[in-house]
N, CA and C of each residue as an Amber inpcrd file, in Angstrom:
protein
   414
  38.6270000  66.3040000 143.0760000  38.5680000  66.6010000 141.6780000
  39.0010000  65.3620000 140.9100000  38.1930000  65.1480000 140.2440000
  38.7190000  63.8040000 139.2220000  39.6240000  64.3430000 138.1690000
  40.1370000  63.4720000 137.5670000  40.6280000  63.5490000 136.7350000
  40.2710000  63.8770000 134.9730000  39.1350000  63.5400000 134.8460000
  38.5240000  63.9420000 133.6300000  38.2160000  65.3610000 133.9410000
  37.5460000  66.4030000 134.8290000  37.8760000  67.3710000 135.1790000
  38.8920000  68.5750000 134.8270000  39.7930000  67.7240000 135.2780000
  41.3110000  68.6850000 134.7500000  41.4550000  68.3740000 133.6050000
  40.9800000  67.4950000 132.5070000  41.1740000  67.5180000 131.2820000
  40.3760000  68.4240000 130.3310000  39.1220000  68.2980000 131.1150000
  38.1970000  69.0590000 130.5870000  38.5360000  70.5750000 130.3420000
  38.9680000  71.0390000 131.6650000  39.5480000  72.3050000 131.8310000
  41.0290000  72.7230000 131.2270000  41.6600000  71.6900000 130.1850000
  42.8290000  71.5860000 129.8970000  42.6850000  72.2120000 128.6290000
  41.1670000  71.3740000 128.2000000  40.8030000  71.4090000 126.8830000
  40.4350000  72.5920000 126.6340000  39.5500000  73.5660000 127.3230000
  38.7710000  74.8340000 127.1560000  39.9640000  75.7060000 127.1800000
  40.7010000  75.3480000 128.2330000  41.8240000  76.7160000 127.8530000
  42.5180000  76.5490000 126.7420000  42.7990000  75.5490000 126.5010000
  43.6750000  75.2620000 125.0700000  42.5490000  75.8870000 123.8850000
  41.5790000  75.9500000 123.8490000  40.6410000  76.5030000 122.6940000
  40.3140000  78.0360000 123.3430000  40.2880000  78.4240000 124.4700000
  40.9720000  79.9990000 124.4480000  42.0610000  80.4210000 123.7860000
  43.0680000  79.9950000 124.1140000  44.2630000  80.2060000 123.8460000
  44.2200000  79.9840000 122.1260000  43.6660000  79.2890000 121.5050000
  43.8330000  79.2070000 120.7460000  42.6560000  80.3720000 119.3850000
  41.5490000  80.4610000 120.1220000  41.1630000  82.0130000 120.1370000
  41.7280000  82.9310000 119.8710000  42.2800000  83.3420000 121.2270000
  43.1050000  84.3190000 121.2140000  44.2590000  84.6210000 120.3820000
  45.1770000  83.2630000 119.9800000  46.3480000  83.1810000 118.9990000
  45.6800000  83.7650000 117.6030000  44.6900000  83.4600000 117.3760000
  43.5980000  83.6440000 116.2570000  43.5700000  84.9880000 115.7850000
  43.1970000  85.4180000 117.0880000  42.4580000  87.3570000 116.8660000
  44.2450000  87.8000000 117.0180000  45.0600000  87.2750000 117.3480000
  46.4090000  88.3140000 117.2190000  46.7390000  87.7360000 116.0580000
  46.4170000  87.0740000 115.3030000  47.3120000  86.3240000 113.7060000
  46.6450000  87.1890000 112.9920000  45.2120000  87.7240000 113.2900000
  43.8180000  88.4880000 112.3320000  44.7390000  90.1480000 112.5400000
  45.3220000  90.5930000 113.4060000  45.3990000  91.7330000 113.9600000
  46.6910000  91.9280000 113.4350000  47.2830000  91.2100000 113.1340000
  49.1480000  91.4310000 112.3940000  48.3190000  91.3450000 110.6370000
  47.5570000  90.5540000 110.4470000  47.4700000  90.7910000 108.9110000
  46.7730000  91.7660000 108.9070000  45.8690000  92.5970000 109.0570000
  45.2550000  93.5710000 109.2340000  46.6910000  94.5780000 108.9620000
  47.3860000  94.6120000 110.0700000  48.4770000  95.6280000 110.2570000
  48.8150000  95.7240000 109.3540000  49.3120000  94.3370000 108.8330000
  50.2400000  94.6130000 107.5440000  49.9150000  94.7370000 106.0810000
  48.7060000  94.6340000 106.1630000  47.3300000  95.1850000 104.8200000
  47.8460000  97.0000000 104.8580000  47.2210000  97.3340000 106.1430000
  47.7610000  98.4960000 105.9160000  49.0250000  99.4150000 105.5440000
  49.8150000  98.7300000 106.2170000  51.4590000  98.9220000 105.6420000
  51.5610000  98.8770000 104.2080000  50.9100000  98.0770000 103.3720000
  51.4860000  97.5990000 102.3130000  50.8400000  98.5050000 101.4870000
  49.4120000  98.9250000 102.1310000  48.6170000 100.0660000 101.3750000
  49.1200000 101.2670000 101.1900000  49.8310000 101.7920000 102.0090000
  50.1120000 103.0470000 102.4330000  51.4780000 102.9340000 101.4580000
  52.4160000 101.4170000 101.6950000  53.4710000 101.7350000 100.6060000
  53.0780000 102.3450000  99.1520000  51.7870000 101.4960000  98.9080000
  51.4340000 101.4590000  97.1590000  50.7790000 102.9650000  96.6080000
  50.4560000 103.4310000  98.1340000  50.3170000 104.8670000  97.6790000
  51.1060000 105.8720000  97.8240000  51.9200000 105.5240000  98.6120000
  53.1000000 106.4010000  98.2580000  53.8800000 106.2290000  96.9100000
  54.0670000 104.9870000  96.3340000  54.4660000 104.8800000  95.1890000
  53.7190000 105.3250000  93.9970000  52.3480000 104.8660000  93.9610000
  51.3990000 105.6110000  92.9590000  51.7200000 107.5220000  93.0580000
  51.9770000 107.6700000  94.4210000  52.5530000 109.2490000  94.3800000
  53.5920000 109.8130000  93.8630000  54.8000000 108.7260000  93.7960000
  55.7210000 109.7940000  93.1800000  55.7660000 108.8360000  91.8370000
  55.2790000 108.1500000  90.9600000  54.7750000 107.7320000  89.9650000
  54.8420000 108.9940000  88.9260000  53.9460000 109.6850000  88.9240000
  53.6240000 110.6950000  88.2020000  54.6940000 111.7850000  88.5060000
  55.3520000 112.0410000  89.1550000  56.5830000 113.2760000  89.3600000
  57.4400000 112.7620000  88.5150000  58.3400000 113.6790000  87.9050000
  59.7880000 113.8150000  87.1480000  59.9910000 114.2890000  88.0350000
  61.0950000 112.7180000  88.5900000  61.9530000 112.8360000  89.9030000
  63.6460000 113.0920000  89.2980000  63.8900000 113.7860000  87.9350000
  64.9990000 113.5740000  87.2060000  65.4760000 115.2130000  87.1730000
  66.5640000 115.4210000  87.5060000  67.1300000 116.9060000  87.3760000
  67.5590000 117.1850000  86.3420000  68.1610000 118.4300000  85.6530000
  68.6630000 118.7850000  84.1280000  70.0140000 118.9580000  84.6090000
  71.1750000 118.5620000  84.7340000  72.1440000 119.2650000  83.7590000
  72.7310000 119.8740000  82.5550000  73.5570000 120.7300000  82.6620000
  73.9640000 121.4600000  81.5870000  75.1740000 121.4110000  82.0520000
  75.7710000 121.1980000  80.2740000  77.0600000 120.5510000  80.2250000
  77.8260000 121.8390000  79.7800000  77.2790000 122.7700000  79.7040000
  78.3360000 123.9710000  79.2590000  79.4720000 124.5660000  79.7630000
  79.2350000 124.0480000  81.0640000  80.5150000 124.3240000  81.5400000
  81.8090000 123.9140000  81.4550000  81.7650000 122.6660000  80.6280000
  82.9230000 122.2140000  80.3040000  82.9240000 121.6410000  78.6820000
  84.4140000 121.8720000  78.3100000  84.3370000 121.6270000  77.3460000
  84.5040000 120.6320000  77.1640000  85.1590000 119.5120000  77.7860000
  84.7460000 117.8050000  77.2220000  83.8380000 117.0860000  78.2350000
  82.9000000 116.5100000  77.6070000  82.1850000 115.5420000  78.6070000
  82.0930000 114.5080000  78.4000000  81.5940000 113.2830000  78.7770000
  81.2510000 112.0810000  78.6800000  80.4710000 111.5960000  79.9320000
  79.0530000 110.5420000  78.8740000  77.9110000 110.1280000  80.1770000
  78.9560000 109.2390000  81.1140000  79.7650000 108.7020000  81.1500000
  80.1920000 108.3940000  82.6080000  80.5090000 108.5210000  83.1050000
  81.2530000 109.8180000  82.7350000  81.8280000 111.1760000  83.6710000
  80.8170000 111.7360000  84.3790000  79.3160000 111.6000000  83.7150000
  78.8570000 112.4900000  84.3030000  77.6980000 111.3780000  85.6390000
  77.7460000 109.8350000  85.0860000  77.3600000 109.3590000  86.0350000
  77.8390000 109.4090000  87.3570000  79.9550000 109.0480000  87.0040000
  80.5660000 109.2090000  88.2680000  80.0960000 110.1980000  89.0520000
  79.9660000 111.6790000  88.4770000  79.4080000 113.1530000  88.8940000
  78.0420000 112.8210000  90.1930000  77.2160000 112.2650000  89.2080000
  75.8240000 111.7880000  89.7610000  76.0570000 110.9440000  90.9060000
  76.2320000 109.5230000  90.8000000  76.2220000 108.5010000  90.7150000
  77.3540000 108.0470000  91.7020000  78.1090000 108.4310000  91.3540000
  79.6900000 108.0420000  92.4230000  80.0330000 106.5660000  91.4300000
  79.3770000 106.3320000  90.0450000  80.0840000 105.0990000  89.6190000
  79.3740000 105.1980000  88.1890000  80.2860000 105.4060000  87.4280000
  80.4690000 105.4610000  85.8900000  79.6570000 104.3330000  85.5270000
  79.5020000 103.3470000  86.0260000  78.6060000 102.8560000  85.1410000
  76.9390000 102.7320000  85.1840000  76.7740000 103.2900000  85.5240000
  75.1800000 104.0240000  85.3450000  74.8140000 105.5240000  84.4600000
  76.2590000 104.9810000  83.3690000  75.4320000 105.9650000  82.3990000
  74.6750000 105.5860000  81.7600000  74.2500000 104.3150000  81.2510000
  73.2640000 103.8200000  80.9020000  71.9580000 104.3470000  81.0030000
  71.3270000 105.1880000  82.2170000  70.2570000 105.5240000  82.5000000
  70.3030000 107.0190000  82.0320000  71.7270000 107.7670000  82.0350000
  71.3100000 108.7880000  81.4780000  71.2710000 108.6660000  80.4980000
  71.7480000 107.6270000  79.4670000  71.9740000 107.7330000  78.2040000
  69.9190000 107.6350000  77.4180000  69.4670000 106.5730000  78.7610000
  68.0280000 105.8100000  78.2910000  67.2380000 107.2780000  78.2050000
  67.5400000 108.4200000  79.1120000  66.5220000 109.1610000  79.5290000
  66.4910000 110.3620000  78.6190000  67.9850000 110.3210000  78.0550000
  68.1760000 111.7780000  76.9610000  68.4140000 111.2430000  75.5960000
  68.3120000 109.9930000  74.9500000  68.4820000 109.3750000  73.9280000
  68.4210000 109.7740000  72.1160000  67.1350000 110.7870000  73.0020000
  66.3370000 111.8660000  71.4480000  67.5150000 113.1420000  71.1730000
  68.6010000 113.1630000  71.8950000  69.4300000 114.0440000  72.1680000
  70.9380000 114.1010000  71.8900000  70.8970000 112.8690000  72.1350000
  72.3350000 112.0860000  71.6240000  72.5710000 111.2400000  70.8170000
  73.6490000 111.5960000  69.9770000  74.3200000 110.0030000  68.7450000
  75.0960000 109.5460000  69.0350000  75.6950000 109.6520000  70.5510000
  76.5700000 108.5730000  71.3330000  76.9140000 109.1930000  72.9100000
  77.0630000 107.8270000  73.3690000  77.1310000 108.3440000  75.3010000
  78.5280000 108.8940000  75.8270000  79.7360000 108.7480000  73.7070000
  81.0520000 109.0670000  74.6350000  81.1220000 111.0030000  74.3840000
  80.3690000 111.0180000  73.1950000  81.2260000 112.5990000  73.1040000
  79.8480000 113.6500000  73.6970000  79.7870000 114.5200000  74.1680000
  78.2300000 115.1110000  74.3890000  78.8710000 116.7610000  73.9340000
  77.8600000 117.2880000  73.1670000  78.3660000 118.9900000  73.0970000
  78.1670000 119.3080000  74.2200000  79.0660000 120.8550000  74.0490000
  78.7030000 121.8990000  75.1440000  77.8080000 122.4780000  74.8450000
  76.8940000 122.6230000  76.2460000  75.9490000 123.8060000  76.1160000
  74.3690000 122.6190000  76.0090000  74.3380000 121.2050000  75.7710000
  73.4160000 120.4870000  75.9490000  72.8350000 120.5220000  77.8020000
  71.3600000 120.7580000  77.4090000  70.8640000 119.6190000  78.6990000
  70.3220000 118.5450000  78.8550000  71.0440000 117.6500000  80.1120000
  70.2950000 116.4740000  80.1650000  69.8130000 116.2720000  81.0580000
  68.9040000 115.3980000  81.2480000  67.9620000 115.1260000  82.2510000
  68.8930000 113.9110000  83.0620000  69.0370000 113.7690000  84.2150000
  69.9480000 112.7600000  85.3050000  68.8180000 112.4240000  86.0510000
  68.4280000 111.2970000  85.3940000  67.3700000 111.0210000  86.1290000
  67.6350000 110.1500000  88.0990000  66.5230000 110.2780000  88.4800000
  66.8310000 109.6730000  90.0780000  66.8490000 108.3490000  90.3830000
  67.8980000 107.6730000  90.4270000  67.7250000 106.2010000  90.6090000
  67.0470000 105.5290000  91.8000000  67.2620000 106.7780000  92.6740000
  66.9730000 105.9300000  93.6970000  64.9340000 105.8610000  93.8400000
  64.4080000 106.7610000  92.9180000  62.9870000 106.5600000  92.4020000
  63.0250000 105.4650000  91.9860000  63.5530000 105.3150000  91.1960000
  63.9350000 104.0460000  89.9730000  63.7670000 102.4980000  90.8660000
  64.1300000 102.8080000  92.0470000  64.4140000 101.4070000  92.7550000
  65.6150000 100.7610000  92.4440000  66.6650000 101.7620000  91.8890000
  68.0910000 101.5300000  91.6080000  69.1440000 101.8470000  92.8310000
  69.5890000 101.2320000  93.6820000  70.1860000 101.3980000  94.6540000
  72.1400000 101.2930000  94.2060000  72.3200000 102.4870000  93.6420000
  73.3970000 102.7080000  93.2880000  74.8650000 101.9360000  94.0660000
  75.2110000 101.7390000  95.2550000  75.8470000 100.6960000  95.8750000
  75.5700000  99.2320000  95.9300000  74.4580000  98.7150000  95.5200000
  74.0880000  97.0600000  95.3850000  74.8420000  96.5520000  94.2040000
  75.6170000  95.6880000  94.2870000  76.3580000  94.9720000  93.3550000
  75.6840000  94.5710000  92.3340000  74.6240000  93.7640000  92.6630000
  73.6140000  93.0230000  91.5230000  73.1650000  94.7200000  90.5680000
  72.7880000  95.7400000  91.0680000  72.4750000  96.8500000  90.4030000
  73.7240000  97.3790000  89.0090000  74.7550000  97.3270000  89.9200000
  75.7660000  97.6270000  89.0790000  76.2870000  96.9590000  87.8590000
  75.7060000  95.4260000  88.7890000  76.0290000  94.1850000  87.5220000
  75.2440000  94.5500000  86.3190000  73.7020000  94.6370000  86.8870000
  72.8540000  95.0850000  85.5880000  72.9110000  96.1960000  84.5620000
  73.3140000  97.1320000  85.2490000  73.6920000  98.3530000  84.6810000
  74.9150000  98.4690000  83.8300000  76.1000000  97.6750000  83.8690000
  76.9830000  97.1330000  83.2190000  76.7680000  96.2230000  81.9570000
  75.4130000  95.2220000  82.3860000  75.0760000  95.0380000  80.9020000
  74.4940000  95.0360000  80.0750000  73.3920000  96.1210000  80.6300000
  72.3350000  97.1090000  79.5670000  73.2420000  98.1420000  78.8000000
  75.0000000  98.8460000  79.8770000  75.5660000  99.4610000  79.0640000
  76.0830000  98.4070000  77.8990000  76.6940000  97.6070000  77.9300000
  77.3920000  96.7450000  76.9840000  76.3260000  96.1620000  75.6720000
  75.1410000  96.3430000  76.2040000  74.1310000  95.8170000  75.0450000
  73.8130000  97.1760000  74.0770000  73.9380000  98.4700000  74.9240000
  73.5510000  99.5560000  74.4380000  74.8280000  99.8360000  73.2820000
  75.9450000  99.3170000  73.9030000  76.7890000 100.0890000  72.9780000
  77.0310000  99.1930000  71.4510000  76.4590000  97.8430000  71.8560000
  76.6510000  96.5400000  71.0390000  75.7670000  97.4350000  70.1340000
  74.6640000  97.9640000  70.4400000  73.5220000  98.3000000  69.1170000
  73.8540000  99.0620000  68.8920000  74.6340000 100.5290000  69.2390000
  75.2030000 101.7420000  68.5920000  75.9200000 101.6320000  67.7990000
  76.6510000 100.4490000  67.8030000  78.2200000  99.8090000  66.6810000
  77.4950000  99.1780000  65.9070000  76.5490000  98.4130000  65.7990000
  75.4170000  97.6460000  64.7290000  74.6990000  98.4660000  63.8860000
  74.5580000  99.9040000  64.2990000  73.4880000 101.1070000  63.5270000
  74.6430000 101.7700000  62.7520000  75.7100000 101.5390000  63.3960000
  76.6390000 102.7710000  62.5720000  77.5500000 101.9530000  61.3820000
């Protein structure tokens, strides 16, 4: 066997192989076309649901939205979102009557992951902007 031979044959497998690397690189994007499809329709699915529950505050006689986030939420400061979701309802997030309902909406629809720091950060200063404009109207 000469030596140009074994090169020859060095070469063809290396362009199999490299074939083959081909159709498995084609076969993971494929995969993951589908993955990503199936995410966007699950999201287009719960899109359209009111993923948000009602409370009613009648049971007690003092409330406050970050009482009632802690309630929700396990952390007062995501009243912000209830405040965004019942707004037509309320003239401030500290005092709420008895006997109101509000809608608590679902964060974790939201793509709000109630334990992520950066979440909390944000939510801390949409509250602080919210309350900046409630003191500016009044």
């Amino acid at each position: 066997m000469k030596k140009e031979d074994v090169i020859k044959r060095t070469g063809r497998n290396a362009r199999k192989a490299k074939k083959s690397n081909a159709g498995l690189v084609l076969l993971i994007i494929v995969i993951l076309g589908i993955i990503a499809a199936l995410i966007l329709m699950r999201r287009m699915e719960n899109d359209g649901k009111d993923n948000s529950e009602m409370a009613e505050v009648s049971n007690r006689r003092f409330t406050n939205l970050p009482q009632l986030a802690e309630d929700f939420y396990g952390n007062p400061v995501f009243w912000v979102y209830i405040y965004e979701d019942n707004k037509q309802l309320l003239s401030s997030p500290v005092n709420i009557p008895s006997g109101l309902e509000l809608r608590i909406p679902d964060l974790k629809a939201s793509g709000i992951d109630v334990q992520d720091s950066l979440a909390i950060t944000k939510a801390k200063i949409l509250g602080n902007k919210l309350l900046d404009e409630i003191k500016k109207v009044k």
